[in-house]
PQR file with spaces between the fields and no chain letter, atoms N, CA, C, O and H, PARSE charges and radii, in Angstrom:
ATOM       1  N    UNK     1      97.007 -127.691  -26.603 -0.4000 1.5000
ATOM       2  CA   UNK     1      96.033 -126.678  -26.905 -0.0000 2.0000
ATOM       3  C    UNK     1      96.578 -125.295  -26.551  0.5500 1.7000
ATOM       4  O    UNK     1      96.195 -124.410  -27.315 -0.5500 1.4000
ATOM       5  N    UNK     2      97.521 -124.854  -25.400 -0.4000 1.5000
ATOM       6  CA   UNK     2      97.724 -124.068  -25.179 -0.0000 2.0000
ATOM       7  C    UNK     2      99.499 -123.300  -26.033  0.5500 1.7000
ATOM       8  O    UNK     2     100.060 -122.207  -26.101 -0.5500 1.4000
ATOM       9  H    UNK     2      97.832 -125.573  -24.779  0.4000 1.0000
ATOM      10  N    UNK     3      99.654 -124.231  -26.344 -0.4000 1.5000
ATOM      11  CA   UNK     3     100.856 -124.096  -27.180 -0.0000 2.0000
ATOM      12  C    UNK     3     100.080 -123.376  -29.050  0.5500 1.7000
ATOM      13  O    UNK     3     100.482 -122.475  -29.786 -0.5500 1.4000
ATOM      14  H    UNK     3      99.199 -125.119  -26.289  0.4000 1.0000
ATOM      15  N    UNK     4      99.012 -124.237  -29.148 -0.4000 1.5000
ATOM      16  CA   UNK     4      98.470 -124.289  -30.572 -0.0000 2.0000
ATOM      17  C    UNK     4      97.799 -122.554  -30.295  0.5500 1.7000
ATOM      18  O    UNK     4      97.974 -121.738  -31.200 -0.5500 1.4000
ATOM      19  H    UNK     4      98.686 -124.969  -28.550  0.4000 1.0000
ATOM      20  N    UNK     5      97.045 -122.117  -28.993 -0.4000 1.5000
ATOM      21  CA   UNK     5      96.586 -121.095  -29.246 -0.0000 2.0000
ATOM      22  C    UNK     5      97.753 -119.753  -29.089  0.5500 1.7000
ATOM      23  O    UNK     5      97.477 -118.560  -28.958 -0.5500 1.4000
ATOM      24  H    UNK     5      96.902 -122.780  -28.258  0.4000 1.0000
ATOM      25  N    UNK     6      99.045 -120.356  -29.147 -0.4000 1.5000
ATOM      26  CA   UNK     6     100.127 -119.209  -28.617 -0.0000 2.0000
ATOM      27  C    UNK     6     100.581 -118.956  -30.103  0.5500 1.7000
ATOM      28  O    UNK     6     100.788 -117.862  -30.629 -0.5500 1.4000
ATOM      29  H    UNK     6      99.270 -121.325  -29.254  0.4000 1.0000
ATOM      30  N    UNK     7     100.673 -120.013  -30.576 -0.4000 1.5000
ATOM      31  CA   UNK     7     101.374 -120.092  -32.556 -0.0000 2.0000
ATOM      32  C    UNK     7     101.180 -119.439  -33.738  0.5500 1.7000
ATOM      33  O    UNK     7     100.153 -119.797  -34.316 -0.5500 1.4000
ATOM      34  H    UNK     7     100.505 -120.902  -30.149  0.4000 1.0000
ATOM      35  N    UNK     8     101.802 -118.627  -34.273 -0.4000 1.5000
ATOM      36  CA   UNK     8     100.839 -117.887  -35.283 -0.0000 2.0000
ATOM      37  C    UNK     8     101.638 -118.390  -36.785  0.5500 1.7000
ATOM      38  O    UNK     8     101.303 -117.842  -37.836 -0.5500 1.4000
ATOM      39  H    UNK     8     102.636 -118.336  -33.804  0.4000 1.0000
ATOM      40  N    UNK     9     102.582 -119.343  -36.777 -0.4000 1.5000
ATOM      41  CA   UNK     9     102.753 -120.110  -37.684 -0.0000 2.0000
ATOM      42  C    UNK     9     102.097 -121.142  -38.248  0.5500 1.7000
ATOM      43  O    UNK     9     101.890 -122.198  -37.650 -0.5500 1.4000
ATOM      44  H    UNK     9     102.853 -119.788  -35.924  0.4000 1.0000
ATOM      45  N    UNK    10     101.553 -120.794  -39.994 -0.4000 1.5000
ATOM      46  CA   UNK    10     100.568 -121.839  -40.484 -0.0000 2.0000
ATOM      47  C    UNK    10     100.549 -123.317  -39.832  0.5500 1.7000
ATOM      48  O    UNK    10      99.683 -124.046  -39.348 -0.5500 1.4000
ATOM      49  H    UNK    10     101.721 -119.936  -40.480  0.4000 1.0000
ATOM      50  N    UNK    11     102.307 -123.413  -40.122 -0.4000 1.5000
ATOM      51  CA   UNK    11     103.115 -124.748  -40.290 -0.0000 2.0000
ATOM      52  C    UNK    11     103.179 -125.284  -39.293  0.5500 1.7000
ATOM      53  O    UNK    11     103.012 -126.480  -39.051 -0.5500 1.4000
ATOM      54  H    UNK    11     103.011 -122.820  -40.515  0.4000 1.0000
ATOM      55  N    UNK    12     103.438 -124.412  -38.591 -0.4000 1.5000
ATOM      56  CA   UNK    12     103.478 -125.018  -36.736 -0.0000 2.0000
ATOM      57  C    UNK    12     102.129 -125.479  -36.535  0.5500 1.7000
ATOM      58  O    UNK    12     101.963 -126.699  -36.520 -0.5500 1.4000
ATOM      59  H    UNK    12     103.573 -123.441  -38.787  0.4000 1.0000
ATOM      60  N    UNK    13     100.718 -124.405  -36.311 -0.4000 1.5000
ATOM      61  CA   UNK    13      99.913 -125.123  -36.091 -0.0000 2.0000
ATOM      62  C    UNK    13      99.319 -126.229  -36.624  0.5500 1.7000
ATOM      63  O    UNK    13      98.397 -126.890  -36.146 -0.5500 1.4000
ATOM      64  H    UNK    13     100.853 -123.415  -36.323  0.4000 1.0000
ATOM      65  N    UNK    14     100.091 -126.432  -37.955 -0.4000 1.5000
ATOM      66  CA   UNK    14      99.133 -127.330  -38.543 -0.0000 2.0000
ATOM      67  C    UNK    14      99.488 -129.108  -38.272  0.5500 1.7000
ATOM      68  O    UNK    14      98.937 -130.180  -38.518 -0.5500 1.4000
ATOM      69  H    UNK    14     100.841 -125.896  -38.343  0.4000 1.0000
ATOM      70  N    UNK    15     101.162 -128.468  -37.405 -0.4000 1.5000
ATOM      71  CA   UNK    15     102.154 -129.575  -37.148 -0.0000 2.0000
ATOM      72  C    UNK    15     100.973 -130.127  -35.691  0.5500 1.7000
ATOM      73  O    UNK    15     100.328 -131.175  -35.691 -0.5500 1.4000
ATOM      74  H    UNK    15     101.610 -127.596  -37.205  0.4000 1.0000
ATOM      75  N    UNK    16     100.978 -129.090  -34.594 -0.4000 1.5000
ATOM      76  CA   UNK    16     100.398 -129.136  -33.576 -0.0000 2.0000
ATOM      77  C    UNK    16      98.808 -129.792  -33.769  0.5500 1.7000
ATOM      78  O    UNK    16      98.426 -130.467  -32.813 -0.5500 1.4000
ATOM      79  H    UNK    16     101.502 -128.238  -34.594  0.4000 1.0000
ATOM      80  N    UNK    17      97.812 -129.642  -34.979 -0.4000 1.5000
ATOM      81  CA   UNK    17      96.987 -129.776  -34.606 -0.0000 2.0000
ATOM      82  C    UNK    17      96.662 -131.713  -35.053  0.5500 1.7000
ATOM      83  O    UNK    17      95.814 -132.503  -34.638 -0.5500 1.4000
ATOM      84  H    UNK    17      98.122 -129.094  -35.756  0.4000 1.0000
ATOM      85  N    UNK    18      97.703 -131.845  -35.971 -0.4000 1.5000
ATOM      86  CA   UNK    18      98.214 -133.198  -36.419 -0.0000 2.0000
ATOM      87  C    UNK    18      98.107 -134.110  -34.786  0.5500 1.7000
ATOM      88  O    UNK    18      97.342 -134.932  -34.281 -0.5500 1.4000
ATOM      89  H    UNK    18      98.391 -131.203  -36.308  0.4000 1.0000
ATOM      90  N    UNK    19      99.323 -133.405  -34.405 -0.4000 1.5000
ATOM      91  CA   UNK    19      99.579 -134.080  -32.674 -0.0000 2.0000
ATOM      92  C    UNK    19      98.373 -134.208  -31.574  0.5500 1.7000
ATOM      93  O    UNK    19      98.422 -135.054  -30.681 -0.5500 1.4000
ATOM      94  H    UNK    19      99.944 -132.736  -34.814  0.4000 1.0000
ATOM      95  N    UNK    20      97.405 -133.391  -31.705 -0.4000 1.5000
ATOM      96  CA   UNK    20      96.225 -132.727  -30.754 -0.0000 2.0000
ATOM      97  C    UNK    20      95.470 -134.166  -31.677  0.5500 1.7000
ATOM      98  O    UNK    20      95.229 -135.128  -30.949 -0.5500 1.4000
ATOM      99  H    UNK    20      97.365 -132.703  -32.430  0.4000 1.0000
ATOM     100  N    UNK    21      95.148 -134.318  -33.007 -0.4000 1.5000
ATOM     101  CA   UNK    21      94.512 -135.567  -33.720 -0.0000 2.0000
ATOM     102  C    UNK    21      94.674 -136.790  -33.335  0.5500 1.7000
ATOM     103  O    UNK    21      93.765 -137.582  -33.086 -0.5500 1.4000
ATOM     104  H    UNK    21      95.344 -133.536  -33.598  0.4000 1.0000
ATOM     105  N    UNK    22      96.049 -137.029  -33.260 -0.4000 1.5000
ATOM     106  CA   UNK    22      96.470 -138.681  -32.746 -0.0000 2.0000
ATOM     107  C    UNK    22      96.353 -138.459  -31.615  0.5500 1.7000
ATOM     108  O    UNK    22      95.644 -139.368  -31.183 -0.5500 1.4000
ATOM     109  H    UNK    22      96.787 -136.386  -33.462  0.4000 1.0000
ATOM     110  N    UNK    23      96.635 -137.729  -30.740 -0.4000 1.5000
ATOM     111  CA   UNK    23      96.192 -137.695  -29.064 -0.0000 2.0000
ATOM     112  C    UNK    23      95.218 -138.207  -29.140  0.5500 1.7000
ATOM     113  O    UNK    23      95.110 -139.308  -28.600 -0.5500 1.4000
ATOM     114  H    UNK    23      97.211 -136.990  -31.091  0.4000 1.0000
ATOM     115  N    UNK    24      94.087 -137.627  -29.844 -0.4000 1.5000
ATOM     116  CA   UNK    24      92.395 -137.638  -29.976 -0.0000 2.0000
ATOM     117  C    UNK    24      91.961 -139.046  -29.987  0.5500 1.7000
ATOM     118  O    UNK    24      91.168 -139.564  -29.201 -0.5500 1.4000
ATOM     119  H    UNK    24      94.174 -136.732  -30.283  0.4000 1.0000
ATOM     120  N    UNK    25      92.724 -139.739  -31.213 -0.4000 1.5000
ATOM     121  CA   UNK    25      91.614 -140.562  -31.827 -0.0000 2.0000
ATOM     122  C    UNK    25      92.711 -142.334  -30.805  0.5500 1.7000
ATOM     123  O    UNK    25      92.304 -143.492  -30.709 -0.5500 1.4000
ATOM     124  H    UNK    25      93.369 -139.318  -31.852  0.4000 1.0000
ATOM     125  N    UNK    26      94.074 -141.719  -30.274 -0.4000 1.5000
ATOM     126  CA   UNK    26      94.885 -142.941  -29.652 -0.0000 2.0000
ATOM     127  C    UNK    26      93.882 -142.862  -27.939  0.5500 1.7000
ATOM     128  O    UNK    26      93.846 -143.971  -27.407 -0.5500 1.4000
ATOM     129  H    UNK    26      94.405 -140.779  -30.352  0.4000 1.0000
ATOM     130  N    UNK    27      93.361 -142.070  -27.368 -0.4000 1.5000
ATOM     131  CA   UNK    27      93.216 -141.540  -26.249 -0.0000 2.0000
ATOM     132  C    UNK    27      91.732 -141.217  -25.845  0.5500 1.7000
ATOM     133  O    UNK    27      91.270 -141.606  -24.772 -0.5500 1.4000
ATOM     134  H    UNK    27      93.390 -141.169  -27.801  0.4000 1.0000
ATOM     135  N    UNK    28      91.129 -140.607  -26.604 -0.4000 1.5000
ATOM     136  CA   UNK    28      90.171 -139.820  -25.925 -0.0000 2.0000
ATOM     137  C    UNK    28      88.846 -140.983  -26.883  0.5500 1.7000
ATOM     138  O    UNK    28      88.939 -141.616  -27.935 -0.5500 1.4000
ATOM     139  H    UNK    28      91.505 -140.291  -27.475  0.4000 1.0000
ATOM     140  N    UNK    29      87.795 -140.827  -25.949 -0.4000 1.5000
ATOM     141  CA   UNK    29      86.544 -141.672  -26.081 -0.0000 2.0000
ATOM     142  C    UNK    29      85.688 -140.555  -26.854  0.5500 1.7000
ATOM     143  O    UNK    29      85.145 -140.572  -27.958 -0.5500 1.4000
ATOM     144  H    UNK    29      87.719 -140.313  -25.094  0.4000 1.0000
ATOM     145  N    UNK    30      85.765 -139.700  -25.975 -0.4000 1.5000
ATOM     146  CA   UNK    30      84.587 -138.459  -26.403 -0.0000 2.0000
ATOM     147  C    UNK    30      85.152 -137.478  -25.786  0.5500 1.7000
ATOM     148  O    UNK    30      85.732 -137.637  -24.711 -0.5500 1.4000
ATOM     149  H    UNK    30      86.206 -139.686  -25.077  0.4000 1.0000
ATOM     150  N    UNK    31      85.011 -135.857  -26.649 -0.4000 1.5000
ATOM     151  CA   UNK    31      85.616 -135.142  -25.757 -0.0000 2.0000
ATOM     152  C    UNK    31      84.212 -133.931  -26.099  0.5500 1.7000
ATOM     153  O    UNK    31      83.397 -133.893  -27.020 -0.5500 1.4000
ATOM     154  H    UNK    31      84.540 -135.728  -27.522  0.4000 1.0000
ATOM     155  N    UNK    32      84.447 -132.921  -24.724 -0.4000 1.5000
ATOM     156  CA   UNK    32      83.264 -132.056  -24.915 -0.0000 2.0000
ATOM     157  C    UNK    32      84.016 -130.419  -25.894  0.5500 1.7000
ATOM     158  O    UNK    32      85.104 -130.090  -25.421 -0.5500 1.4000
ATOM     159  H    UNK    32      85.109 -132.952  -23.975  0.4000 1.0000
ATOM     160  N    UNK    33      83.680 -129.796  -26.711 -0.4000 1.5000
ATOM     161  CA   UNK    33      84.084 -128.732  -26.903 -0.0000 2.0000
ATOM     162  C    UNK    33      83.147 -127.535  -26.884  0.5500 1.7000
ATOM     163  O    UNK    33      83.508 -126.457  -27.356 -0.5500 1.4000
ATOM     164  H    UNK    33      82.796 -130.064  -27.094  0.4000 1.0000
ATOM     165  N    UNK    34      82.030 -127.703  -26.378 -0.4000 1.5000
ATOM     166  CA   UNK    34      81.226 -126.697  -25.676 -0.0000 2.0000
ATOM     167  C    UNK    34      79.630 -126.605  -25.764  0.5500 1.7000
ATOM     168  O    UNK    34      79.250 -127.560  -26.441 -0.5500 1.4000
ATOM     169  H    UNK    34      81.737 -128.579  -25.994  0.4000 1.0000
ATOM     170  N    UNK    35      78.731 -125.954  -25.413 -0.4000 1.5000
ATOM     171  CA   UNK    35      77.561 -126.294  -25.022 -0.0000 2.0000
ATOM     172  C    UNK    35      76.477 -125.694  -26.705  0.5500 1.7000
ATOM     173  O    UNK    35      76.805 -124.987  -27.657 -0.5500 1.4000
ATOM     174  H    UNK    35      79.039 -125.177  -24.863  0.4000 1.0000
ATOM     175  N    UNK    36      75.370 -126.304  -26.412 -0.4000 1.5000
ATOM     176  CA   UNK    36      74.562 -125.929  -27.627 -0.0000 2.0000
ATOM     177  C    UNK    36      72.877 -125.262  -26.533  0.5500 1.7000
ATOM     178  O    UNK    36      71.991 -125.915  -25.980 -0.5500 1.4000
ATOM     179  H    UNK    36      75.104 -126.879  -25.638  0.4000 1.0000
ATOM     180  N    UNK    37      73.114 -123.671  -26.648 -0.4000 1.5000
ATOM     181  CA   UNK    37      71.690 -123.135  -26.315 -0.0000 2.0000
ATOM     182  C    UNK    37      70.684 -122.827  -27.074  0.5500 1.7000
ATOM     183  O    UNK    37      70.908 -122.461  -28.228 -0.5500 1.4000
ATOM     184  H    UNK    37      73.833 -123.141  -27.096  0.4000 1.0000
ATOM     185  N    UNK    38      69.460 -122.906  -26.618 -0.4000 1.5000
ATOM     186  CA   UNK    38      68.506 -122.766  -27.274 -0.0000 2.0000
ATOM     187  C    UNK    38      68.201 -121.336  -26.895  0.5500 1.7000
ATOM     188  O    UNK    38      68.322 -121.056  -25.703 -0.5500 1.4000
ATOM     189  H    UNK    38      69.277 -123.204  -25.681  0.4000 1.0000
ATOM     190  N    UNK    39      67.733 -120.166  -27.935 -0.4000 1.5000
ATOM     191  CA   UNK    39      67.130 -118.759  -27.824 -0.0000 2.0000
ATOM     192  C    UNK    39      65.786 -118.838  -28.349  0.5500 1.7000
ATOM     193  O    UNK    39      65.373 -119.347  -29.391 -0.5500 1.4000
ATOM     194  H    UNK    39      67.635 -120.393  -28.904  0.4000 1.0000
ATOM     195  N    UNK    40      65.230 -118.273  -27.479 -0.4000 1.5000
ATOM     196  CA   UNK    40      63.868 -118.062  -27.101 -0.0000 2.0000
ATOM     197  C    UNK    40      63.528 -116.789  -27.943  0.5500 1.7000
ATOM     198  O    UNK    40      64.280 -115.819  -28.045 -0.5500 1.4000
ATOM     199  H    UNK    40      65.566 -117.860  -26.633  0.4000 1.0000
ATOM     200  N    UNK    41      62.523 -116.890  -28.426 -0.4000 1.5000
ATOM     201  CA   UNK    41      62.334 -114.765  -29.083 -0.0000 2.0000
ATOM     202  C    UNK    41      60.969 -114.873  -28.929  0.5500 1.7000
ATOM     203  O    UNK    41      60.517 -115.953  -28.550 -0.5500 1.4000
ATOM     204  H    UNK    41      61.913 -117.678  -28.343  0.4000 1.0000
ATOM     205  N    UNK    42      60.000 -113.656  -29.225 -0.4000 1.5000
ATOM     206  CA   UNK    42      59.097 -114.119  -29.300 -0.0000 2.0000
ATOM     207  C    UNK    42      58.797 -112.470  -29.607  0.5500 1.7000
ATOM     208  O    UNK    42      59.843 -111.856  -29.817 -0.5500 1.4000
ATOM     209  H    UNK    42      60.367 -112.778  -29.533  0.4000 1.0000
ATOM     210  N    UNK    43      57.707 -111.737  -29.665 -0.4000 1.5000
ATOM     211  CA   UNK    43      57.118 -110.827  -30.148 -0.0000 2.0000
ATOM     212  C    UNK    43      55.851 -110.004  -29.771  0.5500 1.7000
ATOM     213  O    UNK    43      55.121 -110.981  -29.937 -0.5500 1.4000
ATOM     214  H    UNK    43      56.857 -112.236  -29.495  0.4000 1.0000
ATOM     215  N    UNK    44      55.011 -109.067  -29.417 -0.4000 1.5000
ATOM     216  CA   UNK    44      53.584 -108.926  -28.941 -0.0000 2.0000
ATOM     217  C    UNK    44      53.039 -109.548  -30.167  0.5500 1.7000
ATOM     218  O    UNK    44      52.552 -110.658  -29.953 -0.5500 1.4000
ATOM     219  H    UNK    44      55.604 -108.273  -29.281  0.4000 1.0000
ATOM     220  N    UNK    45      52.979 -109.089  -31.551 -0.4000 1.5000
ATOM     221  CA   UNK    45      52.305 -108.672  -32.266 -0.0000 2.0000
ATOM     222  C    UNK    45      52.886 -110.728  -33.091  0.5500 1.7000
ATOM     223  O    UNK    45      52.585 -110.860  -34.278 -0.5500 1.4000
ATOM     224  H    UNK    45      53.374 -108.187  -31.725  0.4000 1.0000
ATOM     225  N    UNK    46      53.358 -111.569  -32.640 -0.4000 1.5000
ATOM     226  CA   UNK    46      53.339 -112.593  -33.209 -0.0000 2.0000
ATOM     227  C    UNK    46      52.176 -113.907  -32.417  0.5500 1.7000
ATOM     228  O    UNK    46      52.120 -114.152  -31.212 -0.5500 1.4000
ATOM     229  H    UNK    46      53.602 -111.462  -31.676  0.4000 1.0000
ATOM     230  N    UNK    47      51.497 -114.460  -33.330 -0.4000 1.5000
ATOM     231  CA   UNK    47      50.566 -115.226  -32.579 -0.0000 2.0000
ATOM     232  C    UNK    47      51.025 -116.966  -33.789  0.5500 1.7000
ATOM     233  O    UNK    47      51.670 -117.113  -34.827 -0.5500 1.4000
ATOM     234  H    UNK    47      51.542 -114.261  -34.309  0.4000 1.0000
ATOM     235  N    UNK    48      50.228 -117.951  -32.837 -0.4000 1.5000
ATOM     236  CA   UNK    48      50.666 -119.068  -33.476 -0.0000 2.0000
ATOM     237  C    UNK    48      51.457 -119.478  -32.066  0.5500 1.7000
ATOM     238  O    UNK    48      51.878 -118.892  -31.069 -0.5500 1.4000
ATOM     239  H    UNK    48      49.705 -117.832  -31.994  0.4000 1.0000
ATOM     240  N    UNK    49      51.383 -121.382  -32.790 -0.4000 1.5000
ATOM     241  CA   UNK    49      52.551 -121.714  -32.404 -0.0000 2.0000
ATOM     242  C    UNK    49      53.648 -121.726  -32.861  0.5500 1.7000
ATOM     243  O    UNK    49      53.746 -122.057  -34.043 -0.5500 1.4000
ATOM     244  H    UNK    49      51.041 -121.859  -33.600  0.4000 1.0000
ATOM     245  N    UNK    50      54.966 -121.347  -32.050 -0.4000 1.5000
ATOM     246  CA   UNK    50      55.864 -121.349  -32.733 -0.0000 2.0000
ATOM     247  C    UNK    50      57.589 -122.067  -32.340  0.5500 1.7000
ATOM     248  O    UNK    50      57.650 -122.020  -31.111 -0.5500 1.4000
ATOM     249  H    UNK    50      54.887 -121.078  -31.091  0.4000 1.0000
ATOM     250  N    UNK    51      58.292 -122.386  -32.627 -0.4000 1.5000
ATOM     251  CA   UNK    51      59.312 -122.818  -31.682 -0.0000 2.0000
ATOM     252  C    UNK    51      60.558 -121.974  -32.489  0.5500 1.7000
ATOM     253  O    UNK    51      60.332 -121.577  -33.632 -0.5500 1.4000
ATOM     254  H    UNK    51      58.243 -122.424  -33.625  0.4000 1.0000
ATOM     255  N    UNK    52      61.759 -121.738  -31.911 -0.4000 1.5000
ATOM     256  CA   UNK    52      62.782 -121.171  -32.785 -0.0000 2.0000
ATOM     257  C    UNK    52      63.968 -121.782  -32.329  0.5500 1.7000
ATOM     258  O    UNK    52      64.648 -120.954  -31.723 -0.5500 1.4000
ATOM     259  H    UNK    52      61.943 -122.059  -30.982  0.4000 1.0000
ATOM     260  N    UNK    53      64.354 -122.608  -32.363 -0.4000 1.5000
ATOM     261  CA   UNK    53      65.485 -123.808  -32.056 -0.0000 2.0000
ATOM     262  C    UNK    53      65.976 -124.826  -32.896  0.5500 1.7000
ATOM     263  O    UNK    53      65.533 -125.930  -32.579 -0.5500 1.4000
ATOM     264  H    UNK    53      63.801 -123.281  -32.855  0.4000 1.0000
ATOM     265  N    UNK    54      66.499 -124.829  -33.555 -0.4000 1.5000
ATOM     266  CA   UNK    54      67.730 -123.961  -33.561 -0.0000 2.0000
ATOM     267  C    UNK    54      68.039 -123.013  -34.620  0.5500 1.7000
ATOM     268  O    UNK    54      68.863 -122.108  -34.746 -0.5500 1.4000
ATOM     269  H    UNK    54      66.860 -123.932  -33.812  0.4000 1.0000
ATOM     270  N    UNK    55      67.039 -123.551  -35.402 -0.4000 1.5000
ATOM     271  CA   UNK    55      66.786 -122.419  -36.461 -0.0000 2.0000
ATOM     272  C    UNK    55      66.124 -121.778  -37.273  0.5500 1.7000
ATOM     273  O    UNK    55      65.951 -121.779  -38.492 -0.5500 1.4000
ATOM     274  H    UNK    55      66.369 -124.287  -35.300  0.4000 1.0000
ATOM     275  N    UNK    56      65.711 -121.123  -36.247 -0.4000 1.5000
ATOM     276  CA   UNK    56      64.730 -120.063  -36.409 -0.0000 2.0000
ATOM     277  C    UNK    56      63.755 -120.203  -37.333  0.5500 1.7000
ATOM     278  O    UNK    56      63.565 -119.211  -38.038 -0.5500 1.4000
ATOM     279  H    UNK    56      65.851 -121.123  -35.257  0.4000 1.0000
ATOM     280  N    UNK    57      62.929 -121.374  -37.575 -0.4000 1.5000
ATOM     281  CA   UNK    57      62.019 -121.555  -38.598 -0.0000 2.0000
ATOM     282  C    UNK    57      60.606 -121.113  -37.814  0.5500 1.7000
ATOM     283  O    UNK    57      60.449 -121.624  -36.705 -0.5500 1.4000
ATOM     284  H    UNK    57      63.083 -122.179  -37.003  0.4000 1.0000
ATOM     285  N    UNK    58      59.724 -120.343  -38.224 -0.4000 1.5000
ATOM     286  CA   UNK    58      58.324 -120.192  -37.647 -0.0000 2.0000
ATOM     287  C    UNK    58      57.398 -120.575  -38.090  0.5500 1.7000
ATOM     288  O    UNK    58      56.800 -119.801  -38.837 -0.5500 1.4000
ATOM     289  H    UNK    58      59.851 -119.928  -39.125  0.4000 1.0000
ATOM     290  N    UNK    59      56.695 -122.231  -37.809 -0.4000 1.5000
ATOM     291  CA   UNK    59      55.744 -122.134  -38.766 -0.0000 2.0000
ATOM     292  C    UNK    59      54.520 -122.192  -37.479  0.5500 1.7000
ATOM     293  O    UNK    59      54.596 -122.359  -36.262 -0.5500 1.4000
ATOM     294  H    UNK    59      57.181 -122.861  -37.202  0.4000 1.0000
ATOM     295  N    UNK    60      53.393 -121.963  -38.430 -0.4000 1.5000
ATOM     296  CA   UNK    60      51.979 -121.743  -38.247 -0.0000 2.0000
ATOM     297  C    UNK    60      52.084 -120.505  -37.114  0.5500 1.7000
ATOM     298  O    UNK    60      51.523 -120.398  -36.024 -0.5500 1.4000
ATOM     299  H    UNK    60      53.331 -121.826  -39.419  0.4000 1.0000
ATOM     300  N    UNK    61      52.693 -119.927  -37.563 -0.4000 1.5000
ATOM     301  CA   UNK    61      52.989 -117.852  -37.252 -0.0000 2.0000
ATOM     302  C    UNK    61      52.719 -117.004  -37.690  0.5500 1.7000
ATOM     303  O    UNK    61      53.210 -116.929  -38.816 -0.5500 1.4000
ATOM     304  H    UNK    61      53.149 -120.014  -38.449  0.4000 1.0000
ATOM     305  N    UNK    62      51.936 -115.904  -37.343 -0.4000 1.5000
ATOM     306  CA   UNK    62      51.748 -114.590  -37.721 -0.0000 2.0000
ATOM     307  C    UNK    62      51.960 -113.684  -37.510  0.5500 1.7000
ATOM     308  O    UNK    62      52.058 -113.548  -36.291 -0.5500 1.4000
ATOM     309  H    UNK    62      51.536 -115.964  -36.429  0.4000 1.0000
ATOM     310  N    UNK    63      52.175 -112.527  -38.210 -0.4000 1.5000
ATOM     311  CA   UNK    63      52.346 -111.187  -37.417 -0.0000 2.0000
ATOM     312  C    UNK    63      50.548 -110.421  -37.047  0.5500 1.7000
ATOM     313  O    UNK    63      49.699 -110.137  -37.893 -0.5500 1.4000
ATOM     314  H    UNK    63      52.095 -112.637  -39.201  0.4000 1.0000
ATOM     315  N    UNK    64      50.480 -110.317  -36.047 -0.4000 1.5000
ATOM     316  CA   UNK    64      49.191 -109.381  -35.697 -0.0000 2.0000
ATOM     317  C    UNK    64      48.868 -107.860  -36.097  0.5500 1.7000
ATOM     318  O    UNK    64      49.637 -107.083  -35.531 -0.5500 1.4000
ATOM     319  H    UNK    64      51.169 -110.548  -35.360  0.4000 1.0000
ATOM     320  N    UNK    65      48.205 -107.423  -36.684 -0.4000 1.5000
ATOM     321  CA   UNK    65      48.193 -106.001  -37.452 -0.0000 2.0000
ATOM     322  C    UNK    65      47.330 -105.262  -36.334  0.5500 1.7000
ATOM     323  O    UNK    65      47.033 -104.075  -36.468 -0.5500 1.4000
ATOM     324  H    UNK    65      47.580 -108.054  -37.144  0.4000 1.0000
């Protein structure tokens, strides 16, 4: 990984990320590559329930006039 993020050759990385693959799938069970947050928003003038996770859908929401 640290070789692949030093490389700015197509060919190379694409050699490297080949190698980083069979590592993967000869070796590793599960691997983590980073976290998933939830954002909160919310508004004065919005009423309803509403949830926005993960994407951003609002239903039974209003804007307050």
């Amino acid at each position: 990984m640290v070789e692949l993020g030093r490389e700015t050759d197509a060919k190379k990385r694409k050699a490297l990320v080949d190698r980083i693959q069979a590592i993967f799938y000869e070796d590793v069970g599960r691997i983590k590559f980073g976290d998933q947050f939830v954002f909160h928003t919310a508004r004065q003038e919005l009423r309803g329930d509403f949830r926005t996770q993960p994407t951003f859908v609002f239903w039974n929401a209003w804007l307050a006039r």
